[in-house]
Biopython code that builds the backbone (N, CA, C, O; Angstrom):
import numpy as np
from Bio.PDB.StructureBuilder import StructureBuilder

atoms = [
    (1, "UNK", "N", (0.828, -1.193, 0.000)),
    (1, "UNK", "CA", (0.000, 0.000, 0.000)),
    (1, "UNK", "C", (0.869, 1.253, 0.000)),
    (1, "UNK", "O", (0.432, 2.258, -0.560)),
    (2, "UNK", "N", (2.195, 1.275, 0.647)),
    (2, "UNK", "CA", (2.671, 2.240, 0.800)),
    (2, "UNK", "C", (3.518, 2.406, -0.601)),
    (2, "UNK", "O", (3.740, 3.520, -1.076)),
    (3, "UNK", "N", (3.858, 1.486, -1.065)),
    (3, "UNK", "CA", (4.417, 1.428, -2.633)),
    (3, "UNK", "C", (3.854, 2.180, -3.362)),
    (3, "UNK", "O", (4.491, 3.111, -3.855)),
    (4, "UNK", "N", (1.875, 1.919, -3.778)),
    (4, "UNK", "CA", (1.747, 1.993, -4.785)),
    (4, "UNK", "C", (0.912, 3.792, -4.214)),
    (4, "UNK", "O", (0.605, 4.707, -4.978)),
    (5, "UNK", "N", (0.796, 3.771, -3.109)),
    (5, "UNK", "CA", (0.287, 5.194, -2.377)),
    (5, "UNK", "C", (-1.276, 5.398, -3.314)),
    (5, "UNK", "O", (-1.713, 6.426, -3.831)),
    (6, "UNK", "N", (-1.692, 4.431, -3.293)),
    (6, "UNK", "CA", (-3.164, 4.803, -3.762)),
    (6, "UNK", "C", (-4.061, 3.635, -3.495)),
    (6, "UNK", "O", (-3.615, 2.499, -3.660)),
    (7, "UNK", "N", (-5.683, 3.886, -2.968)),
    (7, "UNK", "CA", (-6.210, 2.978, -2.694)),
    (7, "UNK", "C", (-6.213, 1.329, -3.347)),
    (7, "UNK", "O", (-6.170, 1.066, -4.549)),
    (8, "UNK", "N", (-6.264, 0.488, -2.405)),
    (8, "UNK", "CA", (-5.911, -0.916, -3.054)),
    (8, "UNK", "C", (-6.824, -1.295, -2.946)),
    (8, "UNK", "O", (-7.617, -0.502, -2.439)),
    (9, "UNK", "N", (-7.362, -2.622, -3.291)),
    (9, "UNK", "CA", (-7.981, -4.059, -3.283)),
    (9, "UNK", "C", (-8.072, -4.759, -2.625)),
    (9, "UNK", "O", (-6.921, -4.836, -2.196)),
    (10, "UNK", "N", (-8.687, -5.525, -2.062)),
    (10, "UNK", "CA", (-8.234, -6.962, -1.545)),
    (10, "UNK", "C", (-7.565, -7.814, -2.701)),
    (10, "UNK", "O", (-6.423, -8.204, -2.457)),
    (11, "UNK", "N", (-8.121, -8.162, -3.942)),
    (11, "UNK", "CA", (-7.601, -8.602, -4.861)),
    (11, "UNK", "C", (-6.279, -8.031, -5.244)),
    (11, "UNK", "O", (-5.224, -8.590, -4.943)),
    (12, "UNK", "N", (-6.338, -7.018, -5.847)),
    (12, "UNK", "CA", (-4.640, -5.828, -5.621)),
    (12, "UNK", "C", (-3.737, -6.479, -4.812)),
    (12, "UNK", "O", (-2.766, -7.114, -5.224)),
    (13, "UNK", "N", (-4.048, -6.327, -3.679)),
    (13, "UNK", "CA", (-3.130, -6.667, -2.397)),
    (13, "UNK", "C", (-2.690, -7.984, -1.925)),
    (13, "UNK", "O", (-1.685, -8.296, -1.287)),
    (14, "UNK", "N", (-3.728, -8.737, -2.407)),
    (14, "UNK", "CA", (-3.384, -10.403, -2.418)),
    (14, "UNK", "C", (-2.251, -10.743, -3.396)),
    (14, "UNK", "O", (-1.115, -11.009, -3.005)),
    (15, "UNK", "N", (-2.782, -10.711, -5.277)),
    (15, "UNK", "CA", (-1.547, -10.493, -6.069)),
    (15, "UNK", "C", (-0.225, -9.808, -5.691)),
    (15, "UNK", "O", (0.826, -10.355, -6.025)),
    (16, "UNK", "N", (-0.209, -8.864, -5.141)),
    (16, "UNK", "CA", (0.989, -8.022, -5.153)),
    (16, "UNK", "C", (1.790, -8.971, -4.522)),
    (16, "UNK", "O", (2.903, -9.415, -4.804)),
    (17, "UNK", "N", (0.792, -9.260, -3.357)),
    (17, "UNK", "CA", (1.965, -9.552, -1.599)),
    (17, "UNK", "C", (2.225, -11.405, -2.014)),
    (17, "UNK", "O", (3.042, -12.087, -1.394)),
    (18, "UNK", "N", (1.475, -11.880, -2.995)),
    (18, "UNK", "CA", (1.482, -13.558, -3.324)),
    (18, "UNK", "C", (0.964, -14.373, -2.271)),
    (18, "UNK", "O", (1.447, -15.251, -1.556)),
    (19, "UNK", "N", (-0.040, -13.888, -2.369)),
    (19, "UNK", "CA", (-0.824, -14.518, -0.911)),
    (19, "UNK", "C", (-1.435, -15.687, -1.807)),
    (19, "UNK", "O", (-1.610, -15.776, -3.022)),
    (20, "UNK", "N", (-1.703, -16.593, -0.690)),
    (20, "UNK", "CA", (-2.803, -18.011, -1.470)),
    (20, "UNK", "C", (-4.096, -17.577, -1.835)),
    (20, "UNK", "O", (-4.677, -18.262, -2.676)),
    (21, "UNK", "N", (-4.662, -16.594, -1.385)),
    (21, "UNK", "CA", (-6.559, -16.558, -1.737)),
    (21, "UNK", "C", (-6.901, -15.066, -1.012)),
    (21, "UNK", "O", (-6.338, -14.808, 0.051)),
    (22, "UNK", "N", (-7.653, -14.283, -1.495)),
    (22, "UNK", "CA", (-7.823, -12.861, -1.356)),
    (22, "UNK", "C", (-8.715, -13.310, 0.259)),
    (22, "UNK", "O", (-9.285, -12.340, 0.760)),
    (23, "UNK", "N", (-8.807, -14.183, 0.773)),
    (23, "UNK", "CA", (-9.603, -14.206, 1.955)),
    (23, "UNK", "C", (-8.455, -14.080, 3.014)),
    (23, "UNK", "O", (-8.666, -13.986, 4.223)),
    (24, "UNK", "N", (-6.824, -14.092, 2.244)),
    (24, "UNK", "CA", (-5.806, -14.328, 3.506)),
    (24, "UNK", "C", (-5.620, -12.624, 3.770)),
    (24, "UNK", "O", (-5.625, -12.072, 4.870)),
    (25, "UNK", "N", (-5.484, -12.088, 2.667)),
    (25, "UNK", "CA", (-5.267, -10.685, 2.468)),
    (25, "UNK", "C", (-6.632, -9.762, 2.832)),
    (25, "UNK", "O", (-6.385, -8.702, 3.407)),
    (26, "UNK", "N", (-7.905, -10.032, 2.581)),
    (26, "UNK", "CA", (-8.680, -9.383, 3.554)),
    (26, "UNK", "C", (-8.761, -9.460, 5.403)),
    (26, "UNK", "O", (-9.045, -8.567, 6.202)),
    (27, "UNK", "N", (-8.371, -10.959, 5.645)),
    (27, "UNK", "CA", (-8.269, -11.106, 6.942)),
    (27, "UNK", "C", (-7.152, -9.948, 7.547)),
    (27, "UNK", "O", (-7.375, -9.043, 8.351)),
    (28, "UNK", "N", (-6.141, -10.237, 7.008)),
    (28, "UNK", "CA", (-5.149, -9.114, 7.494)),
    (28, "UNK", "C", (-5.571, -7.517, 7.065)),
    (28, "UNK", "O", (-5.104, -6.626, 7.774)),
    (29, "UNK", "N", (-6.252, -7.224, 6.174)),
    (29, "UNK", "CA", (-6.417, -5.658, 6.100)),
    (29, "UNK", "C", (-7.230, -5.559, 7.086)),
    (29, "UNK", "O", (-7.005, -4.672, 7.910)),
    (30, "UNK", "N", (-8.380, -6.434, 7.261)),
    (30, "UNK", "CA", (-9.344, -5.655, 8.391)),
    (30, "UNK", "C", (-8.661, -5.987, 9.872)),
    (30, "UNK", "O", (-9.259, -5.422, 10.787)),
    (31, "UNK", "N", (-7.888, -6.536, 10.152)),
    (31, "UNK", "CA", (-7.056, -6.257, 10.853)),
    (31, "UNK", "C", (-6.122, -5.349, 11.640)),
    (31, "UNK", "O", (-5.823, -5.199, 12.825)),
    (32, "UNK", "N", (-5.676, -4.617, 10.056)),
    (32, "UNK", "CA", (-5.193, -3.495, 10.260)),
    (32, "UNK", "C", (-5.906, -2.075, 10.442)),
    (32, "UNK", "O", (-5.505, -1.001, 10.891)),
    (33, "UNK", "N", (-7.391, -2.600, 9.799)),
    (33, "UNK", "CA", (-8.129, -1.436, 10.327)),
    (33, "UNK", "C", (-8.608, -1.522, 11.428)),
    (33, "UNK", "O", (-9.189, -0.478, 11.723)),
    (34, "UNK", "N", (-8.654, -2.364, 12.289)),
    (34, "UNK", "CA", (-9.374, -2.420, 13.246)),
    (34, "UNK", "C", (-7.823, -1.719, 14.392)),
    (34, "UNK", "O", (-8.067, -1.134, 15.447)),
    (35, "UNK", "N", (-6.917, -1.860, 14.086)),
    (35, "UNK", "CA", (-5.857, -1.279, 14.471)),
    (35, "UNK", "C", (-5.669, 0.335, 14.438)),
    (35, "UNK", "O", (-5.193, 1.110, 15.267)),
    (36, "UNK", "N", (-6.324, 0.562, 12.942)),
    (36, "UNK", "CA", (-6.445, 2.480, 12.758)),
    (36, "UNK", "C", (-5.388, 2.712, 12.062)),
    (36, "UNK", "O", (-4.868, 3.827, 12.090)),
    (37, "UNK", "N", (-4.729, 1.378, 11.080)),
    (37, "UNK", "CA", (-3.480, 1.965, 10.415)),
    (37, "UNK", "C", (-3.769, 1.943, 8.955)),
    (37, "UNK", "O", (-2.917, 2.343, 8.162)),
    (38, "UNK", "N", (-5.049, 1.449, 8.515)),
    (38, "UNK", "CA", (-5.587, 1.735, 7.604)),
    (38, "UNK", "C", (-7.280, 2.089, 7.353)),
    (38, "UNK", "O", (-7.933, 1.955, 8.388)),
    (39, "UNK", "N", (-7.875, 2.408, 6.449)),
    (39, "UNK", "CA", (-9.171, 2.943, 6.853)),
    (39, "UNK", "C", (-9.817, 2.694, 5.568)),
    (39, "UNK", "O", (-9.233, 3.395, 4.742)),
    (40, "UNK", "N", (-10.738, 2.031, 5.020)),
    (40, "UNK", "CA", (-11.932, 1.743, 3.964)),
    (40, "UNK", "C", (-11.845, 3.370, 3.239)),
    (40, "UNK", "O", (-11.692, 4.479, 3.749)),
    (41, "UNK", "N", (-12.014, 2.930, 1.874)),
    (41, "UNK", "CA", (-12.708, 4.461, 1.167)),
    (41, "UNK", "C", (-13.538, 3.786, -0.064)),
    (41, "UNK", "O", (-12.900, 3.204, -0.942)),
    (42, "UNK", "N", (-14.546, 3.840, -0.111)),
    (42, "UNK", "CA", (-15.135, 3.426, -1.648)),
    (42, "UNK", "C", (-14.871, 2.207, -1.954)),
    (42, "UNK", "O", (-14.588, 1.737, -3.055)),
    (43, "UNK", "N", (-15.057, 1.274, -0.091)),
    (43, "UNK", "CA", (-14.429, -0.325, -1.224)),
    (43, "UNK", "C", (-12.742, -0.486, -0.914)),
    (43, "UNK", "O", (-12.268, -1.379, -0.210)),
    (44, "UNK", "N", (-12.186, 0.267, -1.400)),
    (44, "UNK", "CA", (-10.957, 0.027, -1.083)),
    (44, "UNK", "C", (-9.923, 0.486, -0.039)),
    (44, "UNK", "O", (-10.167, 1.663, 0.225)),
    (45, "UNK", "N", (-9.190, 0.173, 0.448)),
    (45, "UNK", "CA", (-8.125, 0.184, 1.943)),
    (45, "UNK", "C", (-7.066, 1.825, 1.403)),
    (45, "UNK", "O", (-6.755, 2.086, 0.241)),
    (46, "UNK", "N", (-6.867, 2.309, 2.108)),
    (46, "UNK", "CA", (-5.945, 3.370, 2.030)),
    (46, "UNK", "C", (-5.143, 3.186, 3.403)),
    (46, "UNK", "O", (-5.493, 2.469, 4.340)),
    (47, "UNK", "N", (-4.009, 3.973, 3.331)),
    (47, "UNK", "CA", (-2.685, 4.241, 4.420)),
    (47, "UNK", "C", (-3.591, 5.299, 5.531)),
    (47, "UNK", "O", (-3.968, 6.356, 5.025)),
    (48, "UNK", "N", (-3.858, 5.121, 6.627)),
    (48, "UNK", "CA", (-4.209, 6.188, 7.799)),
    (48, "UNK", "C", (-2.681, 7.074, 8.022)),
    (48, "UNK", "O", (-1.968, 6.905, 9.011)),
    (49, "UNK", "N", (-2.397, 7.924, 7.021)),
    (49, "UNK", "CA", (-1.597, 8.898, 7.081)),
    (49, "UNK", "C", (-1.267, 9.406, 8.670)),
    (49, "UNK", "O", (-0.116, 9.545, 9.082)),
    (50, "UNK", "N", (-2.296, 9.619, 9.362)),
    (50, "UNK", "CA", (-2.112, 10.577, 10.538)),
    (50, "UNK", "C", (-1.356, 9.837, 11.438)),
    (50, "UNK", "O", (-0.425, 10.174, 12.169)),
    (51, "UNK", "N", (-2.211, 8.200, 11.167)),
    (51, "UNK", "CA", (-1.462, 7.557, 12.526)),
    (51, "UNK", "C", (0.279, 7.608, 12.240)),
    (51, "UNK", "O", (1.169, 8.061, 12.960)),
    (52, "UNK", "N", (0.353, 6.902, 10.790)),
    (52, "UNK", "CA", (1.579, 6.954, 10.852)),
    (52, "UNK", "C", (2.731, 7.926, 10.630)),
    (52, "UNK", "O", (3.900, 7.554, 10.528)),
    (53, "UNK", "N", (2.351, 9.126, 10.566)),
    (53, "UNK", "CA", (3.052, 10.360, 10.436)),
    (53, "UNK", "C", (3.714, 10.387, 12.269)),
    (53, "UNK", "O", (4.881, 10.590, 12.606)),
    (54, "UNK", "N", (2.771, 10.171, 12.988)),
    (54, "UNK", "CA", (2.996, 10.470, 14.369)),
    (54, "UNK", "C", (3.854, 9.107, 14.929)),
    (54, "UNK", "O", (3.665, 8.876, 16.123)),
    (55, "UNK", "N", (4.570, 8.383, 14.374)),
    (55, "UNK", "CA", (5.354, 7.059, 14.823)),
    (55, "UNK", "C", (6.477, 6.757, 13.835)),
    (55, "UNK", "O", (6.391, 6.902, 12.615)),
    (56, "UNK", "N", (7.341, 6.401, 14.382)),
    (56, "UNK", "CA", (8.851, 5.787, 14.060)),
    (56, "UNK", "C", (8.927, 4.260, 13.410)),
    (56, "UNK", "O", (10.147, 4.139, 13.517)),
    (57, "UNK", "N", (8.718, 3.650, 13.119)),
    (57, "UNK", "CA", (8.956, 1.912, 12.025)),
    (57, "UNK", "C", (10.276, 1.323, 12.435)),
    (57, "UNK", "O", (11.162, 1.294, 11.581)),
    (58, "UNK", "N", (10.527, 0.826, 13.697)),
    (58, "UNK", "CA", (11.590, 0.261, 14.077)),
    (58, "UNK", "C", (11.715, -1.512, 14.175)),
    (58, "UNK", "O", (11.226, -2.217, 15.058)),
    (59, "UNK", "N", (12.399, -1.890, 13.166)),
    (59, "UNK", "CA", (11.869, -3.434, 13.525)),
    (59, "UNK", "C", (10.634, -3.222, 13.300)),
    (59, "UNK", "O", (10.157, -2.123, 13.015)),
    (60, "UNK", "N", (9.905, -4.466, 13.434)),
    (60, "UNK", "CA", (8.103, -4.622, 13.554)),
    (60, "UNK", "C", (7.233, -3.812, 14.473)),
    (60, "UNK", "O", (6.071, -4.188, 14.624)),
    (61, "UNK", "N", (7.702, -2.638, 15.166)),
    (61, "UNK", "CA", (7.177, -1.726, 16.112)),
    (61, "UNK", "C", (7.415, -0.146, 15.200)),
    (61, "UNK", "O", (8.242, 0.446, 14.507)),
    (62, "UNK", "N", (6.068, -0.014, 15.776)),
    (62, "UNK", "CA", (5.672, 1.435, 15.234)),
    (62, "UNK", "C", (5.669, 1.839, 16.974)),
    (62, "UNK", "O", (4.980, 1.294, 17.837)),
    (63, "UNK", "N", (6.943, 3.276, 17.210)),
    (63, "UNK", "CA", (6.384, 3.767, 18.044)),
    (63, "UNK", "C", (6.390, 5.502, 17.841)),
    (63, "UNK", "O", (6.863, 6.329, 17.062)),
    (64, "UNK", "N", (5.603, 5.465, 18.989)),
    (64, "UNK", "CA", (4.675, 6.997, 18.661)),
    (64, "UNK", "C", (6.839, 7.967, 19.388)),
    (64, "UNK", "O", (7.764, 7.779, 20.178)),
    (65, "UNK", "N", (6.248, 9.105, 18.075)),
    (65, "UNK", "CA", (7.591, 9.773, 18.611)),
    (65, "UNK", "C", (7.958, 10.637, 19.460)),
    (65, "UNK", "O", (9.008, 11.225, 19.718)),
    (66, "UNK", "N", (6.334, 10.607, 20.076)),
    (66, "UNK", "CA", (6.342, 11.504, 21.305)),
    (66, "UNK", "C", (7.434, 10.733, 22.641)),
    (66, "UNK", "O", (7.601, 11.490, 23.597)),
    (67, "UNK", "N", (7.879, 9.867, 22.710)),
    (67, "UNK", "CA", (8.128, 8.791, 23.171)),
    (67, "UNK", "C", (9.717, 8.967, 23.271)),
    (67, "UNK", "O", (10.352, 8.774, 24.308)),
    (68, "UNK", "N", (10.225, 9.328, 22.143)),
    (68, "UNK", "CA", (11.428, 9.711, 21.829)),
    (68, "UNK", "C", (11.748, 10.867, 22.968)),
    (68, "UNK", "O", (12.568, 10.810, 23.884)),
    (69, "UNK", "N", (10.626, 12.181, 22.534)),
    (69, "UNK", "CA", (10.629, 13.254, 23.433)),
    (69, "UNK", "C", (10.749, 12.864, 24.950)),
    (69, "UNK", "O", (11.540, 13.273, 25.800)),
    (70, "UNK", "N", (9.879, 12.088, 25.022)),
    (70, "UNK", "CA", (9.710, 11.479, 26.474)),
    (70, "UNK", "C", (11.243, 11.467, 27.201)),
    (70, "UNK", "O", (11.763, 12.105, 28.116)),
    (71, "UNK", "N", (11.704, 10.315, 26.223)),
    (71, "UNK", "CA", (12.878, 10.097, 26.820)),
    (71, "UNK", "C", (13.948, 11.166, 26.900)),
    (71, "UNK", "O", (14.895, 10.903, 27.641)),
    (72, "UNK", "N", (13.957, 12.052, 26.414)),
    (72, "UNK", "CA", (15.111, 13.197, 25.975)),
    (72, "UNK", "C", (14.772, 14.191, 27.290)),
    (72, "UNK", "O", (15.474, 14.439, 28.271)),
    (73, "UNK", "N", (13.536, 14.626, 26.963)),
    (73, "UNK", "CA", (13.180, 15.136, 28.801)),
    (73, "UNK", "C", (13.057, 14.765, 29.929)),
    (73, "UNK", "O", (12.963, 15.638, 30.792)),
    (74, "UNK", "N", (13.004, 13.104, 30.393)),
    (74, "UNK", "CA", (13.318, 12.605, 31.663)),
    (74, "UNK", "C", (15.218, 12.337, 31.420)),
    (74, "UNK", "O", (15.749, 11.803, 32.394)),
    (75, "UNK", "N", (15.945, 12.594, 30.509)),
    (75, "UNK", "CA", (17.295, 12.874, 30.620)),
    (75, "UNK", "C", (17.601, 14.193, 31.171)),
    (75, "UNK", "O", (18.176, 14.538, 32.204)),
    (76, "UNK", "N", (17.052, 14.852, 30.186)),
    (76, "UNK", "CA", (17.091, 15.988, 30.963)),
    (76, "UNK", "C", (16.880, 16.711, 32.310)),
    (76, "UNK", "O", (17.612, 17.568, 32.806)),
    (77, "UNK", "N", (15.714, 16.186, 32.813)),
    (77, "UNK", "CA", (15.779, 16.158, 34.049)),
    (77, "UNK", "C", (16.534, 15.786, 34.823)),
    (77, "UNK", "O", (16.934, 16.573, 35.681)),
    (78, "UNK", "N", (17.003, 14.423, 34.787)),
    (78, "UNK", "CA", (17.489, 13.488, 35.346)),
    (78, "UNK", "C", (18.978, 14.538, 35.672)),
    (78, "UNK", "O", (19.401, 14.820, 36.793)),
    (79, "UNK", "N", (19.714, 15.086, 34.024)),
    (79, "UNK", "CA", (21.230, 16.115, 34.292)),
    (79, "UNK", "C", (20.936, 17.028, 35.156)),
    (79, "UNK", "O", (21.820, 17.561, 35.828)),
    (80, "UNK", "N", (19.364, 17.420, 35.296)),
    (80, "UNK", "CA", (19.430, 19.033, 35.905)),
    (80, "UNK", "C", (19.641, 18.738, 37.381)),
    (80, "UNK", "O", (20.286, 19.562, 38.030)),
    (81, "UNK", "N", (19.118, 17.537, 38.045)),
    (81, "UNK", "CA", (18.663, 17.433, 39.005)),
    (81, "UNK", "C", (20.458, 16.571, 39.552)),
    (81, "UNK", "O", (20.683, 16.492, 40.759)),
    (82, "UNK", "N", (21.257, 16.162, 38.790)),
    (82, "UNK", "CA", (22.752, 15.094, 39.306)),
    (82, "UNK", "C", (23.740, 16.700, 39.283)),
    (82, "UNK", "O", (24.569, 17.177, 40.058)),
    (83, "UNK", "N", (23.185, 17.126, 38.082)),
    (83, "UNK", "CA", (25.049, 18.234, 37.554)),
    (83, "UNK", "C", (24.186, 20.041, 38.718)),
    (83, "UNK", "O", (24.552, 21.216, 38.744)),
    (84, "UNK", "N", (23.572, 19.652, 39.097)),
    (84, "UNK", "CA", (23.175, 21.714, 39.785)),
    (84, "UNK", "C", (22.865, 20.884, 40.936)),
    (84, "UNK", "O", (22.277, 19.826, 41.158)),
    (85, "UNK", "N", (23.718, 22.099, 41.809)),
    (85, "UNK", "CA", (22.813, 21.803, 42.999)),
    (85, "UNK", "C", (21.207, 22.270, 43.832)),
    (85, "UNK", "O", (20.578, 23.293, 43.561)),
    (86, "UNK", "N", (20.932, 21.568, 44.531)),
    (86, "UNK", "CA", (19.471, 21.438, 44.936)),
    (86, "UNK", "C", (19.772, 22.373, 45.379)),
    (86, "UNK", "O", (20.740, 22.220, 46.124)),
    (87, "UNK", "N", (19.170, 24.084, 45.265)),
    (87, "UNK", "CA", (18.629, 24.629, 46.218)),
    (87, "UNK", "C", (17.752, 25.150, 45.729)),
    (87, "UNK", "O", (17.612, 24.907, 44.530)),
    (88, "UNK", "N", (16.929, 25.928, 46.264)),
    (88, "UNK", "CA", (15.690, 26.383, 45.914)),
    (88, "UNK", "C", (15.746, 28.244, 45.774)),
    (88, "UNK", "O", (15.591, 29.016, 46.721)),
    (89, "UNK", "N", (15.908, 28.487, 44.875)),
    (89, "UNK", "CA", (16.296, 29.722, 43.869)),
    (89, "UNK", "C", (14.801, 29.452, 42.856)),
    (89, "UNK", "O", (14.190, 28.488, 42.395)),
    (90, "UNK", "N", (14.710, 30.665, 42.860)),
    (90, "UNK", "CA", (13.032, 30.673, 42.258)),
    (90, "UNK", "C", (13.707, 30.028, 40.786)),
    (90, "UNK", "O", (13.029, 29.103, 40.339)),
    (91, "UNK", "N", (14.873, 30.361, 40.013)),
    (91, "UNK", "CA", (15.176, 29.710, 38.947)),
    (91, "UNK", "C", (14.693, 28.467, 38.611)),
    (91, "UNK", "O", (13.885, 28.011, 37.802)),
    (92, "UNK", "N", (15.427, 28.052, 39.469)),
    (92, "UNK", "CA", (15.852, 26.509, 39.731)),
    (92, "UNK", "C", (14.131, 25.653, 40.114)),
    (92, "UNK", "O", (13.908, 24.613, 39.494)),
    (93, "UNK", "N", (13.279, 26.057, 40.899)),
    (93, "UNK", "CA", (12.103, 25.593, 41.328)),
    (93, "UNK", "C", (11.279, 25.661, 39.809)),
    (93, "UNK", "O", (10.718, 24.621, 39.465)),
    (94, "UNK", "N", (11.184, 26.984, 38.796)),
    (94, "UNK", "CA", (10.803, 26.523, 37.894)),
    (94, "UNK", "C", (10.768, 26.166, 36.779)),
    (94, "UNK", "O", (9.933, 25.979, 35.894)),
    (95, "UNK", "N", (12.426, 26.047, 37.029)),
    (95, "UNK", "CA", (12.921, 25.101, 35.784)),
    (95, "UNK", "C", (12.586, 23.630, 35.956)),
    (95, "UNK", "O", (12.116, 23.021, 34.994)),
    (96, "UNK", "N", (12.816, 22.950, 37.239)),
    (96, "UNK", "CA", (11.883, 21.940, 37.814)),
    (96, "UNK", "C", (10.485, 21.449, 37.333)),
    (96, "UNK", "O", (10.058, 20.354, 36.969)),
    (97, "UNK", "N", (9.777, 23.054, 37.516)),
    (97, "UNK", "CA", (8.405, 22.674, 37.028)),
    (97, "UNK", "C", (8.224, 22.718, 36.161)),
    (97, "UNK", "O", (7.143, 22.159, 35.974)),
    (98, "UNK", "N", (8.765, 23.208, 34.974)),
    (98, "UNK", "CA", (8.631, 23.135, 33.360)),
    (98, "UNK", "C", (8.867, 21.821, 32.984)),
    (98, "UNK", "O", (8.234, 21.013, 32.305)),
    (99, "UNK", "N", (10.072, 21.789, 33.664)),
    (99, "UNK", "CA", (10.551, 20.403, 32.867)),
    (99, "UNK", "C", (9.536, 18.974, 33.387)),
    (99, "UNK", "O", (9.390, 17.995, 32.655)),
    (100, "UNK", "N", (8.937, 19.088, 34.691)),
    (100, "UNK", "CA", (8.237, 17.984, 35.118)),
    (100, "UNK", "C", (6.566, 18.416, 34.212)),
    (100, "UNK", "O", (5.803, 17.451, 34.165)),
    (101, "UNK", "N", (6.191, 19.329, 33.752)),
    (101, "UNK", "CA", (5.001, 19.537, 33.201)),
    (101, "UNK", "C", (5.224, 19.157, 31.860)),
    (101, "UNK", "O", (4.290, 18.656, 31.234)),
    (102, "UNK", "N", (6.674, 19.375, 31.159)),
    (102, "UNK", "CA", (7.236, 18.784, 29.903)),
    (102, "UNK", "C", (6.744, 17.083, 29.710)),
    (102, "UNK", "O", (5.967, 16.478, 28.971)),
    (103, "UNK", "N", (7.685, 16.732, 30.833)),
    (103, "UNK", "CA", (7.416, 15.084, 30.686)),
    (103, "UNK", "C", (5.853, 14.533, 31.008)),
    (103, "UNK", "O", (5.711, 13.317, 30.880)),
    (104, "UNK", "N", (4.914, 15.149, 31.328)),
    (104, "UNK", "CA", (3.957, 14.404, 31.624)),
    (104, "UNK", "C", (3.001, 14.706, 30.653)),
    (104, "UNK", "O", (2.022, 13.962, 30.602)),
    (105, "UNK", "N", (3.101, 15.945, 29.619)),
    (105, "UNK", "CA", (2.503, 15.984, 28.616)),
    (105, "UNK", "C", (2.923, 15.451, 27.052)),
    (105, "UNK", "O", (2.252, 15.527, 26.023)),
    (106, "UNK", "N", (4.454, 14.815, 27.282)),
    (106, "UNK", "CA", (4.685, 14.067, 26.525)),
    (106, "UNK", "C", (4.217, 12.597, 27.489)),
    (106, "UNK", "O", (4.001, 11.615, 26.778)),
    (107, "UNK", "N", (4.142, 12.498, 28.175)),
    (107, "UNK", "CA", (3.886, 10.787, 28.599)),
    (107, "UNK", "C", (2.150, 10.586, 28.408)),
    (107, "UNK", "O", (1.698, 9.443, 28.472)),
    (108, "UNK", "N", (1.336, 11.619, 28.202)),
    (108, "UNK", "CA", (0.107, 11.628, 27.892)),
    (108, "UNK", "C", (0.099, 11.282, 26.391)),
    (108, "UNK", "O", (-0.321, 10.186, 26.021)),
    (109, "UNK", "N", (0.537, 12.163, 25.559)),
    (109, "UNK", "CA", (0.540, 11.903, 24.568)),
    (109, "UNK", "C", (1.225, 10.509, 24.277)),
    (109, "UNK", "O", (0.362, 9.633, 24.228)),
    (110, "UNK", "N", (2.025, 10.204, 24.146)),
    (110, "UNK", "CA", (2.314, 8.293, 24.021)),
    (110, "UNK", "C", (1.545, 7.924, 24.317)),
    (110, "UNK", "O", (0.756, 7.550, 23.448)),
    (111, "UNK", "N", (1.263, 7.783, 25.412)),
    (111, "UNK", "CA", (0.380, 6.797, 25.771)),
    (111, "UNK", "C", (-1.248, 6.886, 25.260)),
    (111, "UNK", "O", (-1.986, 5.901, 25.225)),
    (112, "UNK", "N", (-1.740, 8.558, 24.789)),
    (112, "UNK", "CA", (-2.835, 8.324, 23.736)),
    (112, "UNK", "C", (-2.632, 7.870, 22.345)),
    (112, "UNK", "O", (-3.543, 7.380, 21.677)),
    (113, "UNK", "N", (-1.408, 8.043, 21.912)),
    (113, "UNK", "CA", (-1.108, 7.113, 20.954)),
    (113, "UNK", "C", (-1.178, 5.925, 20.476)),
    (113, "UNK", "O", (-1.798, 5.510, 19.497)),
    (114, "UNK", "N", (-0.222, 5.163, 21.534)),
    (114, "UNK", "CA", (-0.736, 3.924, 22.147)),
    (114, "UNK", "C", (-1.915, 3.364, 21.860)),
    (114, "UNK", "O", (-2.249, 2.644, 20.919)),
    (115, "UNK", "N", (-2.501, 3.770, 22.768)),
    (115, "UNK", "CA", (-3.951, 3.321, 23.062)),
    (115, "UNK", "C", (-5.061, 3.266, 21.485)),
    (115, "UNK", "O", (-5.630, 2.334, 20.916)),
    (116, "UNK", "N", (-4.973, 4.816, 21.200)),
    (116, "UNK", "CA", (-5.164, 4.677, 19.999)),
    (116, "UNK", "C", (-5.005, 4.036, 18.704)),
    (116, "UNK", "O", (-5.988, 3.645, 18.074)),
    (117, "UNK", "N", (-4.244, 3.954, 18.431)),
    (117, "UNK", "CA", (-3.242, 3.369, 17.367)),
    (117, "UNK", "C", (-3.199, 1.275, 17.892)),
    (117, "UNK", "O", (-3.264, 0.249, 17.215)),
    (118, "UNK", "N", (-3.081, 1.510, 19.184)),
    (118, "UNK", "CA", (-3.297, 0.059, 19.610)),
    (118, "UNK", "C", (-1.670, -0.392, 18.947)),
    (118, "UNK", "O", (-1.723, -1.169, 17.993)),
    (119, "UNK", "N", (-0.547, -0.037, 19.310)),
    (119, "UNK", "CA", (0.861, -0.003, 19.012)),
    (119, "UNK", "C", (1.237, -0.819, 19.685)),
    (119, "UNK", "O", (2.437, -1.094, 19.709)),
]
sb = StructureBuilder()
sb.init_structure("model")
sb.init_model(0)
sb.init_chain("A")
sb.init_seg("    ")
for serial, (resi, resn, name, xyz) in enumerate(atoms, 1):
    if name == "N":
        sb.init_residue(resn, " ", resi, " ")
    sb.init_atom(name, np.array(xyz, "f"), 0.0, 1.0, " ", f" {name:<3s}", serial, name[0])
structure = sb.get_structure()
């Protein structure tokens, strides 16, 4: 699907992929829609662009790239809080809180991803 970037078939998609019988290749598309990574139009299967714009293709895992972020800001935290010392300087308290309001609105987002997407 992503080859030919235009709505497919079940028949289409069976030939292409050399499947035994267009019933192996529908089983797996509605599959994938029931997943949200593809979506019916007129009969035929298209790419759910959105989901996968928002995820990475690593190995057999699609993950959401908020996730990435995730991790880059609990590093970050993690330096602010080992390399400065703790004291409480209005700076310092809300650089704290940015950065802890950072990570939890990226850990929302993954995880509606997730859920969504069913990843």
């Amino acid at each position: 699907m992503l080859k030919y970037n235009k709505p497919i078939g079940v028949r289409e998609l069976s030939r292409a992929m050399g499947l035994s019988s267009p019933s192996v290749a529908q089983h797996h598309l509605i599959r994938l829609e029931s997943m949200g990574l593809i979506k019916r139009e007129s009969g035929n299967f298209v790419i759910n662009k959105v989901v996968l714009q928002n995820c990475v293709k690593i190995s057999r895992l699609l993950i959401p790239r908020y996730f990435f972020y995730l991790l880059l800001s609990i590093s970050g935290l993690l330096v602010e809080l080992y390399f400065y010392p703790v004291v409480l300087f209005q700076a310092y308290v809300i650089a704290l809180i940015i950065q802890t309001v950072v990570i939890i609105i990226f850990a929302y987002e993954t995880i509606r991803i997730w859920r969504k997407g069913s990843l």
